[in-house]
C-alpha positions as CSV (number, residue, x, y, z in Angstrom):
1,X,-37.9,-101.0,25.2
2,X,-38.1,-97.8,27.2
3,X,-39.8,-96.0,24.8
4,X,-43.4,-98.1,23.0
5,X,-43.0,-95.8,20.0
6,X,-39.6,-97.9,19.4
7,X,-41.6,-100.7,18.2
8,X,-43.8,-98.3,15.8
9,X,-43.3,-98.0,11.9
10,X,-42.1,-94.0,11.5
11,X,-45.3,-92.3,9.7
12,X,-44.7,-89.6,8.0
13,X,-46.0,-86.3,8.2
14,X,-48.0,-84.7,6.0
15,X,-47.1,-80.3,4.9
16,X,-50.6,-79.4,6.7
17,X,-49.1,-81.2,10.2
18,X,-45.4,-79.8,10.0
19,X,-47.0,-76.6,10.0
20,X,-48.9,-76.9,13.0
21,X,-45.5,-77.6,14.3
22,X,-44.0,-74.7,13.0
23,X,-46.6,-72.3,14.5
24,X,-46.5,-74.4,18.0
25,X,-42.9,-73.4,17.7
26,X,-43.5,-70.2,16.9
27,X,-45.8,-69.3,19.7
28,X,-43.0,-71.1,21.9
29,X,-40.4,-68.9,21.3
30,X,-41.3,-65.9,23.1
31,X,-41.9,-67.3,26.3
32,X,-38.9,-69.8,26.0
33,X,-36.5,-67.3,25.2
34,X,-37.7,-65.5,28.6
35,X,-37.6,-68.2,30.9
36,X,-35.0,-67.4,33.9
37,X,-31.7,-69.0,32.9
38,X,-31.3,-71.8,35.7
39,X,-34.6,-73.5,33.5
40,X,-33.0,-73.5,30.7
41,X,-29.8,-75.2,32.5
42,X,-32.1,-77.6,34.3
43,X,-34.0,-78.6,30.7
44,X,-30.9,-78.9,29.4
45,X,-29.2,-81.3,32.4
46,X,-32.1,-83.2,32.1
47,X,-32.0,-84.0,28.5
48,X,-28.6,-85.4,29.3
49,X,-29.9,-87.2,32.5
50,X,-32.7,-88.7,29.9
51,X,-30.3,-90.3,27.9
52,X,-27.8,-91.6,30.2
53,X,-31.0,-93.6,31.6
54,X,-32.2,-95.3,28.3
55,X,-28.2,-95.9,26.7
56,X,-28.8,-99.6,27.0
57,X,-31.4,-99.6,24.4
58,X,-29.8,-96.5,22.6
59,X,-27.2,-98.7,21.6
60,X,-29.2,-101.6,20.8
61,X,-31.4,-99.7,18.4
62,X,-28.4,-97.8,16.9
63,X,-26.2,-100.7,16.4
64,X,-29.2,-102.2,14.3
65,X,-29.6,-99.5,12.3
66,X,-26.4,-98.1,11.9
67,X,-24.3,-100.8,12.0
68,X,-21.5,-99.0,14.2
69,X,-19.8,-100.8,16.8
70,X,-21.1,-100.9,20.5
71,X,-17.9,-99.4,21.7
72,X,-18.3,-96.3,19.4
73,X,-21.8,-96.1,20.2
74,X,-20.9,-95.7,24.0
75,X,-18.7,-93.1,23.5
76,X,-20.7,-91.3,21.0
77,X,-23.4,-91.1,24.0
78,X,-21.1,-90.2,26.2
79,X,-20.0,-87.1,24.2
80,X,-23.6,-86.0,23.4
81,X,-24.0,-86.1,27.0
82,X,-20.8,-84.4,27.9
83,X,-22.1,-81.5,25.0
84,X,-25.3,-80.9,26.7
85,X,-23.7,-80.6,30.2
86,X,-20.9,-77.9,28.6
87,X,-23.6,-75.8,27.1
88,X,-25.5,-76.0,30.5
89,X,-22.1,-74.3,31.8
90,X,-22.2,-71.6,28.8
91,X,-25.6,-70.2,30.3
92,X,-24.5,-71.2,34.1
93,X,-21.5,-69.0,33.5
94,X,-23.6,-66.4,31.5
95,X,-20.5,-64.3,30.0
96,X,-21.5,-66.1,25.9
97,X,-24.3,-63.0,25.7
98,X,-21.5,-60.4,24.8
99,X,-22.7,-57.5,26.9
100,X,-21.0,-54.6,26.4
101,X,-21.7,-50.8,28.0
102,X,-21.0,-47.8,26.7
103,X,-22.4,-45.2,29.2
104,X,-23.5,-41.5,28.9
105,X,-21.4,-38.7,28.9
106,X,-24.5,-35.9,28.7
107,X,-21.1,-33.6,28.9
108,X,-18.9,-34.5,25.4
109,X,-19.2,-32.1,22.8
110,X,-20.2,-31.1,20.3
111,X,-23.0,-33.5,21.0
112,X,-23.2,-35.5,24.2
113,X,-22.7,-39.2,23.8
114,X,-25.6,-41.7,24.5
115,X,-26.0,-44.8,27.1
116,X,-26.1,-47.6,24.5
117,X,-25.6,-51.3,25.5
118,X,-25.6,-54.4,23.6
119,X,-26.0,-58.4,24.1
120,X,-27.3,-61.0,22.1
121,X,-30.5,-62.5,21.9
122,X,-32.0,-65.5,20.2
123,X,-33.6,-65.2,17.0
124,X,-36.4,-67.8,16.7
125,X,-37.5,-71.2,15.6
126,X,-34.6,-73.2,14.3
127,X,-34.7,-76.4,12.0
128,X,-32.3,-78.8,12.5
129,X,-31.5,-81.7,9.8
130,X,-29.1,-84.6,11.4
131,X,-26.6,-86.8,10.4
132,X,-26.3,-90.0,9.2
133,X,-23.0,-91.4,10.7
134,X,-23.6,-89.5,14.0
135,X,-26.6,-91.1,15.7
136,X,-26.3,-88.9,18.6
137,X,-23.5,-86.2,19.0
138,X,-24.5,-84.6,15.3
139,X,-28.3,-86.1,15.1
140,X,-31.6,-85.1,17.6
141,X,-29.7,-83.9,20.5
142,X,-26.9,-83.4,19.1
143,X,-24.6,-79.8,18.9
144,X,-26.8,-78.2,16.7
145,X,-30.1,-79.0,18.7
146,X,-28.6,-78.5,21.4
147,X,-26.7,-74.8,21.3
148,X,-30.2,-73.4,19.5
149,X,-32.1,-74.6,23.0
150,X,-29.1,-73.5,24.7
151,X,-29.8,-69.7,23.2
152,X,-33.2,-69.5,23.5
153,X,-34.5,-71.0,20.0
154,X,-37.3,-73.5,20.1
155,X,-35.7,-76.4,17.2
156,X,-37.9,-78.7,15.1
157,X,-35.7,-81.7,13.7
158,X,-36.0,-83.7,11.0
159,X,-34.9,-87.2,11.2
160,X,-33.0,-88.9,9.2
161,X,-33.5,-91.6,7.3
162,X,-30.9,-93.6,8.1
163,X,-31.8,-94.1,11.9
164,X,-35.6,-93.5,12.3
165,X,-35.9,-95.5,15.4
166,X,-32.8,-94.5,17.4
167,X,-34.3,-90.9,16.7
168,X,-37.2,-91.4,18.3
169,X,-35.6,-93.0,21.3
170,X,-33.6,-89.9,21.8
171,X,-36.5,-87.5,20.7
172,X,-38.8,-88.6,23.4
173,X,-35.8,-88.1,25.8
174,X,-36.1,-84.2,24.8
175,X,-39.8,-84.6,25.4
176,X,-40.0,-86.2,28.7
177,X,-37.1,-83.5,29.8
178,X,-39.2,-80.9,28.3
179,X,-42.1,-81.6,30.4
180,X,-40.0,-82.8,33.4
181,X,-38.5,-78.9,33.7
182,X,-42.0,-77.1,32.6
183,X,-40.8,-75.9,29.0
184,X,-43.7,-74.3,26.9
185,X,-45.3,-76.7,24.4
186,X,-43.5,-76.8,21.3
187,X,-39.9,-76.0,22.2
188,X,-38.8,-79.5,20.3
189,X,-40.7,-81.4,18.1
190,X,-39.4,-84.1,16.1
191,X,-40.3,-84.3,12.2
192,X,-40.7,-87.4,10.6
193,X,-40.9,-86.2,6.8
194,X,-40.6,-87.0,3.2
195,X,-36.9,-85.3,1.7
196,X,-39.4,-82.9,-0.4
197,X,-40.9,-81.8,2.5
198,X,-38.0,-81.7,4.9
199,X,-36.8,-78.7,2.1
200,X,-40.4,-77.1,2.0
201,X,-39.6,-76.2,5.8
202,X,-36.8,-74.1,5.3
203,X,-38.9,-71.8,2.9
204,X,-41.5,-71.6,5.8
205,X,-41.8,-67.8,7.1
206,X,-41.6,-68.6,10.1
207,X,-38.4,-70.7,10.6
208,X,-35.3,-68.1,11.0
209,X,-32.7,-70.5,10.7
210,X,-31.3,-73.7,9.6
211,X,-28.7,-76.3,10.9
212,X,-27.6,-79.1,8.7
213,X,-25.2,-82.1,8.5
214,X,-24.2,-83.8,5.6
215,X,-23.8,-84.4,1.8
216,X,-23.2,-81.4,-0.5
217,X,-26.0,-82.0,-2.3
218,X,-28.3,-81.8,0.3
219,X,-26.8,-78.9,2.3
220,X,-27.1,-77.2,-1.5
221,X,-30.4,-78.0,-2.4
222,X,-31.6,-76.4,1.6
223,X,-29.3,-73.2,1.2
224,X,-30.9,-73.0,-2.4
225,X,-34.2,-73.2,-1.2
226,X,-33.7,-70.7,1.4
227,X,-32.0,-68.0,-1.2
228,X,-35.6,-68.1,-2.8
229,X,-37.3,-67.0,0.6
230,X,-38.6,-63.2,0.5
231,X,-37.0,-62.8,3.7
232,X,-33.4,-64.6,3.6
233,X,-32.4,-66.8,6.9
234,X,-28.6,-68.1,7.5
235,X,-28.1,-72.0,6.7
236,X,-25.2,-73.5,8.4
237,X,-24.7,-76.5,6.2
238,X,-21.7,-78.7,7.1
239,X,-21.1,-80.7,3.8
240,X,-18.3,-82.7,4.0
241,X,-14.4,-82.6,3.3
242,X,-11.3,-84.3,1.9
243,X,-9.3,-83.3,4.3
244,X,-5.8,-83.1,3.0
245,X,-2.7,-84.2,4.6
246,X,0.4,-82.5,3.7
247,X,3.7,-84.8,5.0
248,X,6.9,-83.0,4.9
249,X,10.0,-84.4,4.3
250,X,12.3,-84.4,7.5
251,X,8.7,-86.0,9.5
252,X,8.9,-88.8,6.9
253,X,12.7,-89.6,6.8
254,X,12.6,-89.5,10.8
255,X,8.9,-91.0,11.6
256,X,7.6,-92.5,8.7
257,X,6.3,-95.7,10.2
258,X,4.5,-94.0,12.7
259,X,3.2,-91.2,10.6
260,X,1.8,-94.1,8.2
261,X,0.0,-96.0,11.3
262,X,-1.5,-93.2,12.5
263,X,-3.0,-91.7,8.6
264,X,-4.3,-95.3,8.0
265,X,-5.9,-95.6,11.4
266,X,-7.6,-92.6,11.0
267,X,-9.0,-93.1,7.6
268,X,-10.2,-96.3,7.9
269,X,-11.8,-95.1,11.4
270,X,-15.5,-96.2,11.4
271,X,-16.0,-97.1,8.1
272,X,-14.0,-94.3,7.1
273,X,-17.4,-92.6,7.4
274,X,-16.5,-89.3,9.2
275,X,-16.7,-85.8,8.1
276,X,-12.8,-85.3,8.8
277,X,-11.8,-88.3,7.1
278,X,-8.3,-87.5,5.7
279,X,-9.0,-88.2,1.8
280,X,-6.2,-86.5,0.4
281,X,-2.2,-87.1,1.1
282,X,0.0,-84.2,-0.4
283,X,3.7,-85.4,-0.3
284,X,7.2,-84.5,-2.0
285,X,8.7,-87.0,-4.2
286,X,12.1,-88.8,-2.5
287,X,13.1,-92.2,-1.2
288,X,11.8,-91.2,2.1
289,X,8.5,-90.2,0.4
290,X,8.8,-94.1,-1.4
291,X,9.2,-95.6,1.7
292,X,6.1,-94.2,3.3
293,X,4.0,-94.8,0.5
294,X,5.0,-98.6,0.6
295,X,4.8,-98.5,4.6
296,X,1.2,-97.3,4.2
297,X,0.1,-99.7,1.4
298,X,1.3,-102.7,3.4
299,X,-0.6,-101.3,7.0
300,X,-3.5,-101.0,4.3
301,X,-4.1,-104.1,3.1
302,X,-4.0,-105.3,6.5
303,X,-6.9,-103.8,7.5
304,X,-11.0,-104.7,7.1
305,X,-13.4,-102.5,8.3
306,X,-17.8,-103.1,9.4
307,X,-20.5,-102.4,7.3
308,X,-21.5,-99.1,5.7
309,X,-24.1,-97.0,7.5
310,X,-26.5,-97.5,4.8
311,X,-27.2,-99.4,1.2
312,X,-27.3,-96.0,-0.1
313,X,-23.9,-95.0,1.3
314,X,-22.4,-98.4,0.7
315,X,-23.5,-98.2,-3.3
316,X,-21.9,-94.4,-3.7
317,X,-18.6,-95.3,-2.2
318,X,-17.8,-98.6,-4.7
319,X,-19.3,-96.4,-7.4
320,X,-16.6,-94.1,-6.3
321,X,-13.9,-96.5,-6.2
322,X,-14.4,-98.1,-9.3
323,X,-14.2,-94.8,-11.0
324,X,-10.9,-94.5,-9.6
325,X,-9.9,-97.6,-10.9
326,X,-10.8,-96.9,-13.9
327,X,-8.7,-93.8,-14.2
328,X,-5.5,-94.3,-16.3
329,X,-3.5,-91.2,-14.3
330,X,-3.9,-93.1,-10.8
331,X,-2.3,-96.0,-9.6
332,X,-3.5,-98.9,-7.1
333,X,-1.1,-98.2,-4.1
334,X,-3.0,-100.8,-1.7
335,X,-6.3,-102.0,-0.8
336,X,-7.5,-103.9,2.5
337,X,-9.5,-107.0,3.2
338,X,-12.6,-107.8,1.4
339,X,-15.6,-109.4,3.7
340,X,-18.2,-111.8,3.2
341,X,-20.5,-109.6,4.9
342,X,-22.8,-107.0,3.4
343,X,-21.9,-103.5,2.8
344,X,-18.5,-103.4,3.6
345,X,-16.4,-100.9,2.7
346,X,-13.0,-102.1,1.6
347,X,-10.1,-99.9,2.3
348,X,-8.2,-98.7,-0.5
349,X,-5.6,-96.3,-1.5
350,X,-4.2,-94.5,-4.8
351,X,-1.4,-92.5,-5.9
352,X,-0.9,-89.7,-8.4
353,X,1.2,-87.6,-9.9
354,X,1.3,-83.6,-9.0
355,X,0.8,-82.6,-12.5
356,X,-2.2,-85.5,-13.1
357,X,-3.7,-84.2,-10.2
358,X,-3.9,-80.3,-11.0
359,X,-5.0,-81.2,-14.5
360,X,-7.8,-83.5,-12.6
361,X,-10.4,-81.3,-10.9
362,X,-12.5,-84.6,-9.8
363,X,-9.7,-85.5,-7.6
364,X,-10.6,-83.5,-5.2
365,X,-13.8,-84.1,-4.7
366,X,-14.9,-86.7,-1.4
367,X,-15.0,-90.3,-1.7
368,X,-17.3,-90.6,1.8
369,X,-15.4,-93.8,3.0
370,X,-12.2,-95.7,3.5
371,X,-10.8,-94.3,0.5
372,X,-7.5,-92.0,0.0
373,X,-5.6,-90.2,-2.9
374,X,-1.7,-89.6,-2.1
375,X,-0.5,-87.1,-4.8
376,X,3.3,-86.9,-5.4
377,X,5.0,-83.7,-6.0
378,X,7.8,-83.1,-8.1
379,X,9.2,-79.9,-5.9
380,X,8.0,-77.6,-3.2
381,X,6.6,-74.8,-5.5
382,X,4.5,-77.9,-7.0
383,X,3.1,-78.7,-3.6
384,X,2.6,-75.1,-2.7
385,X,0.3,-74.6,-6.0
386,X,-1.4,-77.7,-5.1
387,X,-2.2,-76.2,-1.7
388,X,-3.5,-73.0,-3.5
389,X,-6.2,-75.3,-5.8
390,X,-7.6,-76.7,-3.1
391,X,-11.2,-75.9,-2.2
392,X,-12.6,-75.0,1.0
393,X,-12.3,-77.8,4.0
394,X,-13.0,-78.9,7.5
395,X,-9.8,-79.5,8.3
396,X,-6.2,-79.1,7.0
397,X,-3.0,-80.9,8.6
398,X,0.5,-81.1,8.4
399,X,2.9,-83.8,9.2
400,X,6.2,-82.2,9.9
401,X,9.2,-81.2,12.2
402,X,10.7,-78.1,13.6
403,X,13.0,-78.4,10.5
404,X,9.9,-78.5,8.4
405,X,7.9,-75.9,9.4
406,X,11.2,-73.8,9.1
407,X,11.6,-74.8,5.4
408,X,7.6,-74.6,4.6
409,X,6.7,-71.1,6.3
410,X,4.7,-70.1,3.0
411,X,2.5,-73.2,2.5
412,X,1.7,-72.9,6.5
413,X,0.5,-69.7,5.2
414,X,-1.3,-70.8,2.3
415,X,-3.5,-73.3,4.6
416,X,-4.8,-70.6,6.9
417,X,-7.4,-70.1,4.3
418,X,-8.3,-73.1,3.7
419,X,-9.8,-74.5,6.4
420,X,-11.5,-73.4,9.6
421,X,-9.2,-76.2,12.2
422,X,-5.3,-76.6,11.0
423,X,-3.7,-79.6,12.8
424,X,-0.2,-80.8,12.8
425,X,1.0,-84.2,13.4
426,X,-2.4,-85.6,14.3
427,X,-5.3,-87.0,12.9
428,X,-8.1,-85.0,12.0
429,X,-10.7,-87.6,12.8
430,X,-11.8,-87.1,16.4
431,X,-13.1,-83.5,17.1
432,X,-12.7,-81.6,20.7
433,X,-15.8,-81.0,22.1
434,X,-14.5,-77.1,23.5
435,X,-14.5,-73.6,23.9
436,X,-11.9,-72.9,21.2
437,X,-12.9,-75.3,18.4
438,X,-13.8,-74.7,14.8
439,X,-15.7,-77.2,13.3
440,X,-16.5,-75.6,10.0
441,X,-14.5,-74.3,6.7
442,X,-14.8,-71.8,3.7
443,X,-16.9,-73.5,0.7
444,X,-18.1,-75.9,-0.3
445,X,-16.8,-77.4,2.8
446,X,-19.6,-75.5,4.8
447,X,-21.9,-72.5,3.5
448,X,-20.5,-70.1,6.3
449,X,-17.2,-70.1,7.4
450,X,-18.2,-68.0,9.5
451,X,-19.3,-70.5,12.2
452,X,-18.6,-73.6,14.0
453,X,-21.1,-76.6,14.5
454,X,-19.2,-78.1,17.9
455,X,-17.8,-76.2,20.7
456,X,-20.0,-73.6,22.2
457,X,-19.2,-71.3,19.8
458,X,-21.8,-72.9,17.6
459,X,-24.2,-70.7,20.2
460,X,-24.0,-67.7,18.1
461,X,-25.6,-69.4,14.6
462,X,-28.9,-68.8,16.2
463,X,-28.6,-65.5,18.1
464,X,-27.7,-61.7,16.6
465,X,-26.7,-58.8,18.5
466,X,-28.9,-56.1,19.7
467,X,-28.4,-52.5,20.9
468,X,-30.8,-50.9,23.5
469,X,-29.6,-46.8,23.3
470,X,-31.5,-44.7,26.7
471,X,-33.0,-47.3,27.8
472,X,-33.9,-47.3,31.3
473,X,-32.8,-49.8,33.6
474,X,-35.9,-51.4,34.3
475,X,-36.2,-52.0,30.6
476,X,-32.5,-53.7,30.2
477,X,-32.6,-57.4,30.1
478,X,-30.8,-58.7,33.4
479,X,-27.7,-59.0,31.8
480,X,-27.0,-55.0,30.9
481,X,-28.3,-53.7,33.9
482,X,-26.7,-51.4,35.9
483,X,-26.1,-53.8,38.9
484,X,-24.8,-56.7,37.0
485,X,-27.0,-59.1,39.1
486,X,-25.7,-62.6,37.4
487,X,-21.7,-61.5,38.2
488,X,-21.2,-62.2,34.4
489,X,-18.5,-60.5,32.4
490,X,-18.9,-57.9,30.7
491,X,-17.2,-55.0,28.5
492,X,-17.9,-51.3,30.1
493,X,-16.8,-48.5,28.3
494,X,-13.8,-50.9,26.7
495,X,-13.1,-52.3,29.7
496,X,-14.1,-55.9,31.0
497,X,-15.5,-56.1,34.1
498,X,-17.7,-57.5,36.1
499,X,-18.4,-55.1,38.2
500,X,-22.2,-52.7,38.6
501,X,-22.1,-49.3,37.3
């Protein structure tokens, strides 16, 4: 292996140690956030550069833990790579800092008008807990580590349990690029906790933000622990989703085949272990809605999938289904094929009334897996309400046609709130790696709509604006100085510009 620590059993840290970290990070941050910007892109290139060279025995490792296919695994490096190099462009092109200008007008009355100018800045050490069914693009070097380093936040991350030793692979990766570009000691470190103390580090003074990926009760139980802190910090927990799928009528009497190959290819996707795993099908009872339903049971029961990440995983997900089963208000509508292997998940499908289904509020909560509800409507104002019940989510789509979306203007409506990506006629799995995606949702689906955890939007979790009023130039952080020396946009007197004042 590249790496001897591969071959080492994970020890676990001790309170007393993580500490230590903490204040190493701590004591980074003021000299990290400082360092001229073409380090920081060179640090972060190199992180990149670092895991393209040891992919071979990424995978290997993954694939052993994980259980994911080799070909997912490739691609999943090949995003995390293509992440790092997009946030390297952020700071290249150096516009994300939001400067804005107002100058002086010593001449307004009654009272002349000050110079005040704002940007943002990073706000400090940054805890980062992983993923389980994202070794790489949601796990150590993943968005969130990567947009805190990318704004000037040193991150501590804590592994997860689920792939220890493909997180140290990728951990020393950081490290070695870390050294390689002449970062201060302590602008990553890698914690190899206990869950008890892996909470204890948000209440820590000196962390001033936290990024999470996960189950409910996790993200919970670290934004609850942080509410108790004398001095609150944001935590941008991403807990999961059900995703719901409305189909409309005209998409289903024209395109039903293809509208049912392309749901159950996305929800059996991987396990059906994603985040943005469509859970929930919302349709209008017809023929045309009968005909899909049997379309998609059929393409179900055709279908096996690999093993579950992990035991745990594997043991909440039939303990999910068979509490479906057991349910007298939903029906089997198909189910795929069982293996002789371990752990694995076996596909299956259900269908429900509208009126069963409003009465039902553990319906809607997530079966993480190859498993999906399809709740039949009786009318459109029945369909509509259902919309309104729903909860917060990742994502929201809508199978439909021109005729549709001419028919269903108020539900389209309805959805806006619900969810912080809408999609139509396509499958939520697969998220765009961008400068306009929104990976994120009201509650519970996240605990901050306000914010994204992919696309380089997810920069601004760790920074907050501040305004320098008379300041004299010499003062001004490079970006809001007079002559504009990085040729970044900016916003003068209302105006964007890049020109010097």
């Amino acid at each position: 292996m590249t790496d001897e620590r591969e071959n080492e059993s994970p020890a676990l840290l001790e309170w007393a140690e993580v500490e230590e970290y903490i204040q190493r990070a701590s004591d980074a941050f003021e000299s990290y956030r400082q360092y001229p910007v073409p380090q920081r892109m060179d640090f972060l290139r190199q992180i990149g550069r670092e895991i393209d060279t040891i992919r071979t025995d990424l995978i290997e490792v993954s694939q052993r833990e994980t259980h994911l296919p080799e070909g997912r695994l490739r691609g999943e490096i090949d995003r995390t790579i293509n992440q790092i190099n997009l946030f390297a462009g952020v700071l290249a092109e150096g516009s994300w800092v939001n400067a804005i200008i107002d100058t002086a007008d010593p001449q307004r009355t009654p009272i002349p008008k000050p110079d005040i100018r704002q940007m943002q800045l990073p706000i400090g050490p940054v805890c980062v807990y992983g993923a389980s069914n994202f070794p790489f693009a949601f796990s150590v070097a993943g968005g969130d580590t990567i947009s805190a380093l990318a704004a000037g936040c040193p991150v501590l991350y804590k592994v997860h349990e689920g792939h220890p030793q493909t997180s140290l692979l990728v951990g020393s990766c950081i490290e070695r690029a870390a050294r390689q570009t002449g970062m201060p000691i302590g602008v990553f470190t890698l914690l190899m906790v206990a869950r008890d103390v892996g909470i204890q580090v948000v209440t820590h003074p000196l962390i001033t933000a936290v990024a999470f990926t996960g189950s409910f009760a996790g993200g919970k139980a670290l934004y609850d622990a942080a509410a108790k802190r004398s001095v609150p910090i944001p935590v941008y927990a991403e807990m999961g989703s059900i995703n719901p799928v409305f189909l409309l009528p005209d998409r289903l009497k024209l395109h039903a085949e293809a509208t049912a190959t392309g749901l159950v290819a996305s929800n059996t996707l991987g396990a059906g272990q994603f985040c943005t795993n469509p859970g929930l099908m919302v349709l209008l009872q017809s023929p045309d809605t009968e005909h899909f339903l049997s379309l998609y049971g059929k393409q179900l029961a055709e279908q096996t999938c690999h093993a579950m990440l992990t035991p745990g995983i594997y043991r909440a997900y039939t303990m999910g289904v068979e509490r479906l089963k057991s349910m007298g208000t939903l029906s089997l509508l198909g189910e795929g094929k069982k293996s002789e292997l371990a752990e694995v998940a076996v596909p299956v499908a259900f269908r429900v009334s509208g009126s069963d289904f409003l009465r039902d509020k553990t319906l809607r909560e997530e079966y993480f897996g190859p498993a999906s509800i399809h709740v039949v409507a009786d009318d459109e104002a029945q369909l509509v309400e259902i919309a309104n019940v729903l909860d917060g989510q990742l994502t929201v789509g809508v199978w439909c046609t021109d005729v549709d979306i001419d028919s269903f203007r108020v539900l389209f409506r309805v959805l806006e709130h619900k969810a912080g990506r809408l999609v139509i006629n396509g499958a939520p799995t697969g998220v765009e790696v961008c400068h306009a995606m929104v990976h994120g949702g009201p509650f519970p689906a996240t605990t901050d709509a306000r914010s994204t955890s992919v696309g380089t939007q997810a920069i601004y979790r760790f920074t907050r604006p501040v305004s320098y009023q008379n300041y004299p130039d010499r003062l001004l952080p490079i970006e809001l100085r007079n002559g504009n020396q990085p040729g970044i946009w900016r916003k003068v007197d209302g105006e964007l510009t890049r020109k010097s004042i």
